[in-house]
N, C-alpha and C positions, 0 to 999 in steps of 0.2 A: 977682796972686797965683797965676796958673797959670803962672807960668812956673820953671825948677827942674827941682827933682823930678817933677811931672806929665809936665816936655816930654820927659825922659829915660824915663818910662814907656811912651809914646808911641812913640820912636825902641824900645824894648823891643818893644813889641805887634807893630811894625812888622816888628823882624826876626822875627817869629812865636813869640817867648816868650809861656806863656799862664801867670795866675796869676791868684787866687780873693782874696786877702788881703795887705796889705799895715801893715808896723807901722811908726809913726812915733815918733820920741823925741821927748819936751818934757822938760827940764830948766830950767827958767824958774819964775823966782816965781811962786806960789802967788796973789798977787794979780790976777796975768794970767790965770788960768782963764778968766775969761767970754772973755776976748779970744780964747784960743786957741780955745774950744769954736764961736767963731763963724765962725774960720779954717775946722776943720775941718766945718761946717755947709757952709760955700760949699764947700768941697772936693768933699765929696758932692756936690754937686748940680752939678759942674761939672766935672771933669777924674779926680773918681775914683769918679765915679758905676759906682755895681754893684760895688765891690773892698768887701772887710769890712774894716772898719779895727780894727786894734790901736794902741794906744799905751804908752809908757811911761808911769809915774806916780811920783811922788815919794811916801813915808809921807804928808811935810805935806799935797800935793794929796787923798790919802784922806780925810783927817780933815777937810779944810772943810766945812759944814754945808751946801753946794750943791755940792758936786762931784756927787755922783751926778745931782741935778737937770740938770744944763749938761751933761752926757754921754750921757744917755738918750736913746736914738733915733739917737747920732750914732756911737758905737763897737762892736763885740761886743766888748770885752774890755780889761783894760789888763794890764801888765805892770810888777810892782812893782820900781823900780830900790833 
């Protein structure tokens, strides 16, 4: 899972670009929540450990009765697409 985007941030740091936050897009069914929130769980704790992550969010992902739950602790912020 760290390979992608993480290894491109890496070649980033490398050439001495510095940055605090990073936002990711999820446009994916609303059933896949938990999956993604565990993506971004390991993420944290592994290639984008210390960045504050943003994400996008769909209305439908708002409105499920656990979104908030499954994202607490793992994002500061989403952005409503």
């Amino acid at each position: 899972m760290d390979e992608g985007p993480p290894t491109k941030l890496s070649a980033v740091r490398a050439g001495g670009a510095r940055f605090e936050e990073l936002q990711l897009d999820y446009d994916a069914s609303g059933s896949k929540l938990e999956s993604w929130a565990n993506a971004l769980a390991y993420l944290n704790a592994h290639s984008l450990r210390g960045l504050e992550l943003w994400i996008t969010s769909l209305p439908a992902h708002i409105e499920q009765a656990n979104y908030g739950a499954l994202m607490q602790g793992l994002i500061a912020g989403h952005i409503i697409q």
